[in-house]
C-alpha positions, -999 to +999 in steps of 0.1 A: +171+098-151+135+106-146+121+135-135+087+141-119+069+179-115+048+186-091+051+148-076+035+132-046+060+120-019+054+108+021+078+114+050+082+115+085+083+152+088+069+183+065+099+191+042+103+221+027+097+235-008+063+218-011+027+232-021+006+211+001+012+189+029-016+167+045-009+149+077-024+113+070-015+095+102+009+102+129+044+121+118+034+107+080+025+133+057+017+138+021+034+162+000+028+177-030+064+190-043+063+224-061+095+220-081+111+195-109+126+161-092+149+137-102+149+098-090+171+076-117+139+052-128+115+058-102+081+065-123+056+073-089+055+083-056+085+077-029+071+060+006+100+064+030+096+041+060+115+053+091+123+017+100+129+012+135+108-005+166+070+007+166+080+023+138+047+049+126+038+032+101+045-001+117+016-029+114-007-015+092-012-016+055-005+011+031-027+016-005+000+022-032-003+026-071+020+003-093+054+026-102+057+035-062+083+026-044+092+023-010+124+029+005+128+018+042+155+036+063+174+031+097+202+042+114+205+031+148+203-003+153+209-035+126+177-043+111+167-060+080+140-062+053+122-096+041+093-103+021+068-126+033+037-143+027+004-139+049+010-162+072+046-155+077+035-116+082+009-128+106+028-151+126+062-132+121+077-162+108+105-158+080+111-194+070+091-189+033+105-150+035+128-135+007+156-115+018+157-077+002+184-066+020+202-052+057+220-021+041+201+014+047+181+024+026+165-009+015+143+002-018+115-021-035+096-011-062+055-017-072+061-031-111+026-040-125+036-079-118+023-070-085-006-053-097-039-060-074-020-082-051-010-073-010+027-072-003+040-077+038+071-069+045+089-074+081+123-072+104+140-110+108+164-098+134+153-108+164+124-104+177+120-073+160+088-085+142+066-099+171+083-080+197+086-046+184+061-048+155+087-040+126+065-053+095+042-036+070+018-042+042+013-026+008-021-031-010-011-023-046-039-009-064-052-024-102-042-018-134-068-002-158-070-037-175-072-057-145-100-031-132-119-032-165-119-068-167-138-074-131-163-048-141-189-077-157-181-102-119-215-101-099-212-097-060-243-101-035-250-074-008-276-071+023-299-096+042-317-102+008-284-108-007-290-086-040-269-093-066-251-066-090-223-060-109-188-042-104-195-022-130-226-009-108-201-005-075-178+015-093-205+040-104-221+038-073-183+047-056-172+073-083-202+096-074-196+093-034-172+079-021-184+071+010-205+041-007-166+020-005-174+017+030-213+009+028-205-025+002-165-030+007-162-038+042-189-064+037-176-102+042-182-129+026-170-152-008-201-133-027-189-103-014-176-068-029-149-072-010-138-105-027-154-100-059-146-068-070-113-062-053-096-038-082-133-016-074-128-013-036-092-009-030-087+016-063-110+039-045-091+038-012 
């Protein structure tokens, strides 16, 4: 087994025997264990999903690192967990889904093979999905490589459209990060947003 000191976990409620808890949305909090862990081969942090309708963290999309995991759990009622593509996550349509599982808990883990991609995930029973809003996405943050690579891409930026490099964002980002929001929400194929991806969403 591995085990983890001082590692960063998320849950529904504040558990105890932790050093810092930070409330990040509603009934989801960050926590900062203060004692030696064990999880088999899980490498980084644990995301527990408490899946059930309108579920917290239900329809939005969660930055993770690659070595996360995320482990969705129910008890009540008979749910399921698929993959899916965009659209399918969009539309709530699981015809180009992959099954994961209908046994609580239902674990998937980030491996680096995802690494800079978005991941949805939703309910097929029912109309869990488009009825009670049962599915999630997971950006998954870059790999060093991956990051280092896109530093020399050029993206434009402003009604003059200036041109400059990722290298320049990151910088610009690292000192404040405030800057993510001033160039990554910007649209657009010459955009931060598209052209330096690994830049905007490692700084998330």
């Amino acid at each position: 087994s591995v085990c983890r000191y001082n590692a960063t976990e998320y849950h529904t409620s504040p558990p105890r025997n932790s050093v810092t808890i930070k409330m990040i949305g509603t009934n989801i909090y960050k926590v900062l264990l203060a004692s030696t862990f064990c999880y088999g081969t899980i490498l980084g942090a644990i995301i527990n999903v408490d899946w059930k309708y309108d579920c917290d963290q239900c329809a939005v999309t969660e930055t993770v690192d690659v070595g996360d995991t995320v482990i969705f759990e129910w008890s009540a009622s008979r749910h399921n967990v698929f993959s899916l593509p965009l659209s399918g996550y969009e539309t709530c349509s699981f015809s180009d889904g992959e099954y994961i599982g209908s046994s609580s808990p239902v674990s998937f883990d980030f491996t680096s093979s995802v690494s800079g991609k978005t991941l949805y995930f939703g309910c097929g029973v029912g109309a869990h999905c488009i009825g009670a809003g049962m599915k999630i996405a997971f950006e998954v943050k870059c790999s060093p490589t991956q990051s280092k690579k896109e530093r020399k891409k050029i993206f434009k930026f402003g009604k003059n459209l200036k041109s400059k490099s990722c290298r320049w964002l990151f910088k610009k980002i690292e000192k404040n990060k405030n800057n993510s929001l001033k160039y990554c929400e910007s649209k657009g194929k010459q955009s931060a947003s598209k052209r330096c991806k690994c830049t905007c969403r490692n700084f998330k």
